[in-house]
C-alpha positions in Angstrom: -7.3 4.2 -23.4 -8.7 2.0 -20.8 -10.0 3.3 -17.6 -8.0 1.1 -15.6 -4.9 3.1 -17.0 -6.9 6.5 -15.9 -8.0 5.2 -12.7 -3.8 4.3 -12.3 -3.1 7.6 -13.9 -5.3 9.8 -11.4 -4.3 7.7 -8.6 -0.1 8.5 -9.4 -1.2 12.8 -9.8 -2.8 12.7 -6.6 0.1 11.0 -4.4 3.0 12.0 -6.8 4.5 8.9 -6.1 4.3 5.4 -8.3 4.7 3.0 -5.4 2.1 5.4 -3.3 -0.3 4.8 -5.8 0.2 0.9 -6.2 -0.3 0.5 -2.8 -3.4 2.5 -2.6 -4.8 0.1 -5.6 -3.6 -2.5 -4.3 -1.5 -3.7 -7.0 2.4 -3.5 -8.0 4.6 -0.7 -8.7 5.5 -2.4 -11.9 2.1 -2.6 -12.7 1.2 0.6 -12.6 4.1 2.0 -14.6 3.0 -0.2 -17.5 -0.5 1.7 -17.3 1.8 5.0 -17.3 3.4 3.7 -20.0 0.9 2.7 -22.1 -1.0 5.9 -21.8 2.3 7.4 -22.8 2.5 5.0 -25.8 -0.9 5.4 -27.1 -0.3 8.8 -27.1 3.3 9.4 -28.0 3.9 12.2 -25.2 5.7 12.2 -21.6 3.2 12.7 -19.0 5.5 12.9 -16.1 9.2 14.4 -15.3 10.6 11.8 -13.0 13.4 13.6 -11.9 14.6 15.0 -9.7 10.7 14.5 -8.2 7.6 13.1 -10.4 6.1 16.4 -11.5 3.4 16.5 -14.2 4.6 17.5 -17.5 1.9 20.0 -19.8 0.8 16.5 -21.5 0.1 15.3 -18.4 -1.9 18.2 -17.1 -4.3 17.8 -20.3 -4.5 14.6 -19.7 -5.5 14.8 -16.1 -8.5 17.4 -17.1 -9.7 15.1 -19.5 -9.2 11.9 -17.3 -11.2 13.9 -14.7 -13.9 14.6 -17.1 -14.4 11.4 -18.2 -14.9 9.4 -14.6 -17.2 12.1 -14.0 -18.9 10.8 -17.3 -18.8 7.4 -16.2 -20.0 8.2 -12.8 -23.4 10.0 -14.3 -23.8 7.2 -16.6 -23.6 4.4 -13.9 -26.0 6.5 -11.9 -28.2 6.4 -14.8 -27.9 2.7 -15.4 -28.6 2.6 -11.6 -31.6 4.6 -11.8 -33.0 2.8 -14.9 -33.0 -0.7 -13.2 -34.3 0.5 -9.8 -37.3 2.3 -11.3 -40.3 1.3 -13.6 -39.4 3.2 -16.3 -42.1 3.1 -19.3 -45.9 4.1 -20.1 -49.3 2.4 -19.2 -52.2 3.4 -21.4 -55.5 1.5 -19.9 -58.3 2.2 -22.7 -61.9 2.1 -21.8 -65.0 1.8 -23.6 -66.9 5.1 -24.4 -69.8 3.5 -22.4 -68.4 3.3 -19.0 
């Protein structure tokens, strides 16, 4: 799984449509059926009825929950990253003789 074939896959549930969802990402129908597809592949299960509409099979509605779950993921840990490089992030001990 790559998350260019969840960002594809997401993209498809939420406009129910292939060629909705290429031109919202700006990239070919064809192309995103082979993300479909390989999700489907790696996998081995159908993750949409195509006829007579596209309709989310049971597969596919797992799959979306976990897709869901791990952008989320992704999003946090980008934050993090984010975070980390916009902050100091570390400990300053500053000893000083028992005379001062």
């Amino acid at each position: 799984m790559n998350m260019t074939d969840i960002q594809c896959f997401i993209k498809v549930t939420e406009l129910m449509s292939f060629t909705k969802a290429a031109e919202a990402l700006y990239t070919s129908q064809q192309a995103v059926s082979l993300h479909i597809k390989h999700l489907e592949n790696t996998y081995k299960v159908q993750l949409f009825e195509r006829k007579p509409s596209l309709k989310l099979t049971t597969s596919g509605q797992a799959l979306l929950e976990a897709a869901r779950d791990i952008i989320e993921r992704e999003n946090r840990l980008i934050n993090q990253f984010t975070t980390m490089q916009d902050d100091f992030v570390g400990e300053i001990v500053i000893g000083l003789p028992p005379n001062r």
